[in-house]
C-alpha positions, 0 to 999 in steps of 0.5 A, spaced: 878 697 945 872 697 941 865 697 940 862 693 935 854 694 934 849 690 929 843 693 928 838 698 924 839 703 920 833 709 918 832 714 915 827 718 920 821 722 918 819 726 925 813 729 926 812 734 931 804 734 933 801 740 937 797 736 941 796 729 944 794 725 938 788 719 939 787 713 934 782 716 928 784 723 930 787 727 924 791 733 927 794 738 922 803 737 923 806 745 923 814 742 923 817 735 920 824 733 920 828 728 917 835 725 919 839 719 920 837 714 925 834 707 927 837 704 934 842 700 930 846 707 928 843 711 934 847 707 939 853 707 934 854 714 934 853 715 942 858 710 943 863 713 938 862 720 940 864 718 947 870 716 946 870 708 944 872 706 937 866 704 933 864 699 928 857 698 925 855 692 921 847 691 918 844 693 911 842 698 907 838 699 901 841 701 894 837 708 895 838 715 897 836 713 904 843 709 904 847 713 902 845 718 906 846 713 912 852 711 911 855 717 910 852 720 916 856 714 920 862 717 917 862 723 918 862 721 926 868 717 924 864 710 926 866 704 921 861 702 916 865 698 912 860 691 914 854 695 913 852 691 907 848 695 901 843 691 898 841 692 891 833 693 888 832 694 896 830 700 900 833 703 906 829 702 913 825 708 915 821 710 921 816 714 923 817 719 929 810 722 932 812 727 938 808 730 942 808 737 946 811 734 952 816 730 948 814 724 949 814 720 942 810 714 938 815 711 933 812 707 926 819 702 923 819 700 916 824 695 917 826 694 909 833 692 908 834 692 915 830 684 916 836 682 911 842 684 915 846 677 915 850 676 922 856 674 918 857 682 916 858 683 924 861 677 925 867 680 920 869 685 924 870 682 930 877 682 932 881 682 938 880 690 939 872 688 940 871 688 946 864 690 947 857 687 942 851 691 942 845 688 939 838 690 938 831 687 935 830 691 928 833 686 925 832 679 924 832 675 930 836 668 928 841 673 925 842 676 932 843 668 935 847 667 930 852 672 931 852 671 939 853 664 939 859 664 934 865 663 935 868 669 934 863 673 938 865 668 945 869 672 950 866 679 948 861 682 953 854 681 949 849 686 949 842 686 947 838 691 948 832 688 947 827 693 944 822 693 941 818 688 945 817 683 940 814 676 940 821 671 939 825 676 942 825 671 949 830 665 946 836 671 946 836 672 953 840 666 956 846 668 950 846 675 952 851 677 958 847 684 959 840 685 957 837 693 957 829 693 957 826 700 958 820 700 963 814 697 958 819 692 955 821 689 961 813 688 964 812 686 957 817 681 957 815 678 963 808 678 963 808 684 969 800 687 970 804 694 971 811 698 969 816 698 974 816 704 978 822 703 982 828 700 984 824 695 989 820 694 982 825 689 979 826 682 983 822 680 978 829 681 973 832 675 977 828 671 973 832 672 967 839 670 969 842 664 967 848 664 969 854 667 973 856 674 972 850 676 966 846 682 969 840 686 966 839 693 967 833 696 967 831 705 965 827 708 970 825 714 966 825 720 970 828 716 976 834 713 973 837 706 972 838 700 974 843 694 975 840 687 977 845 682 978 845 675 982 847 678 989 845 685 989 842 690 985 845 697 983 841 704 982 843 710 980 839 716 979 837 720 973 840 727 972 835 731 971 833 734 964 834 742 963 827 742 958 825 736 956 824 736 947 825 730 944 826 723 948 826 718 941 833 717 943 834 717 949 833 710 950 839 709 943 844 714 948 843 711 954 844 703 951 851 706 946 854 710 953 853 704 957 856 700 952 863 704 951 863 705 959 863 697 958 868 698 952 873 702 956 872 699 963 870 704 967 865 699 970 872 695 973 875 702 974 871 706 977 864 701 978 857 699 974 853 704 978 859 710 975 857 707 968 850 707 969 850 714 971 854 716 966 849 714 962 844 717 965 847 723 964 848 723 957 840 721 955 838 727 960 842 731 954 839 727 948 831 729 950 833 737 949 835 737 944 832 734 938 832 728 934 835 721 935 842 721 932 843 728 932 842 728 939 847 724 942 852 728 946 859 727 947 864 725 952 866 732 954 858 733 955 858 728 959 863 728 964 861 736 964 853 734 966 856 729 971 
């Protein structure tokens, strides 16, 4: 059993603002942190450090940045064998604004990672590989490519279809599972306002093509979501002790969600038992700071729920 991700990989600037920032405001920053992230490596890492078997494929510069990338994937155990190194490019980086509250704005340099070439993931899958995870930091056609090849058939297919991009449509149908975070999914299908609750997402129903493909949906503070052809599944958030940082709660949620998948905990035990454990592991990402250095681990988890 394994997890297989294509994705991005950032090197993160985080700047923690004193207070709400507004467009032509300039506000003087007190405390920075760098660290290792990009939503690609964010949701590797959270699936590695719940227990399943983790491959990352995509692209780095040949710069300090990478380094420092690839070396943060090992020390987590995660193999970065198809994580190719480009020469004369830099690595991807990303801007984090936090606000008092926690809540962030993020800027991304995709960089290296517009060159990620699918044939990198598509050479480590293998009959371990049960799950593929996807986001849309890196090429769109290379995602394509990567879903509808023959390696990649059979496999539970996940796009985390984040950020909202123009284009990013044309994947739905080759996905089994689509992820949105609330203003991704009203983006996506041009509603006038977020969901604010389970009763919210008929609309999801749009985007199923075929049998047995689902879309969830996260509710923030609520909790999450499961819309399949026949019925919809809520699980409820668990609620956060403080709330300090949510850049990679979105990253958490989406990398456990994948190993439960991987590990067959929504056959054993059912969708809504995954999705609640991923509520619980991203409730434990927002206290504590960064994306990546944030994701908690499996004894956390089951601790917490």
């Amino acid at each position: 059993m394994s997890v297989t991700v294509f994705g991005s990989l950032n090197l993160d600037v985080a700047l923690r603002l004193p207070a709400r920032a507004a467009w032509g405001q300039t506000l003087l920053v007190a405390e920075s942190d760098e660290a290792v992230g990009g939503k690609g490596l964010n949701q590797a890492i959270a699936a590695a450090r719940f227990g399943s078997a983790t491959r990352m494929a995509g692209a780095v510069g040949d710069d300090a940045a990478g380094a420092r990338l690839l070396a943060a994937l090992a020390a987590e155990g995660v193999d970065a064998r198809h994580v190719e190194v480009l020469a004369r490019q830099a690595s991807g980086r990303a801007t984090i604004l936090i606000e008092p509250g926690g809540e962030n704005m993020i800027a991304v340099e995709a960089a290296a990672n517009l060159s990620a070439d699918a044939r990198q993931a598509t050479g480590a899958l293998d009959g371990e590989t049960r799950v593929l995870l996807a986001q849309l930091e890196t090429d769109i056609d290379q995602i394509a490519a990567l879903f509808s090849s023959e390696p990649a058939a059979g496999l539970c297919r996940i796009l985390n279809a984040a950020p909202a991009i123009p284009g990013g449509a044309r994947l739905f149908d080759l996905a089994d599972m689509l992820v949105f975070n609330q203003s991704e999914f009203a983006d996506y299908l041009g509603l006038d306002r977020e969901p604010e609750a389970p009763e919210d997402l008929t609309a999801a129903r749009r985007l199923l093509r075929r049998p047995g493909q689902a879309v969830v949906v996260t509710l923030g503070a609520i909790g999450s979501a499961a819309i399949l052809a026949d019925r919809t599944i809520f699980a409820p958030a668990l609620p956060a002790d403080a709330v300090v940082d949510t850049s990679g709660a979105g990253d958490c949620f989406c990398g456990v969600l994948a190993a439960c998948l991987d590990q067959g905990i929504d056959q054993r035990i059912g969708l809504d038992h995954a999705l609640r454990l991923a509520n619980g592991a991203a409730s434990i990402s927002v206290t504590r700071r960064g994306a990546a250095p944030s994701m908690p681990t499996r004894a956390e988890v089951d601790a917490r729920t």
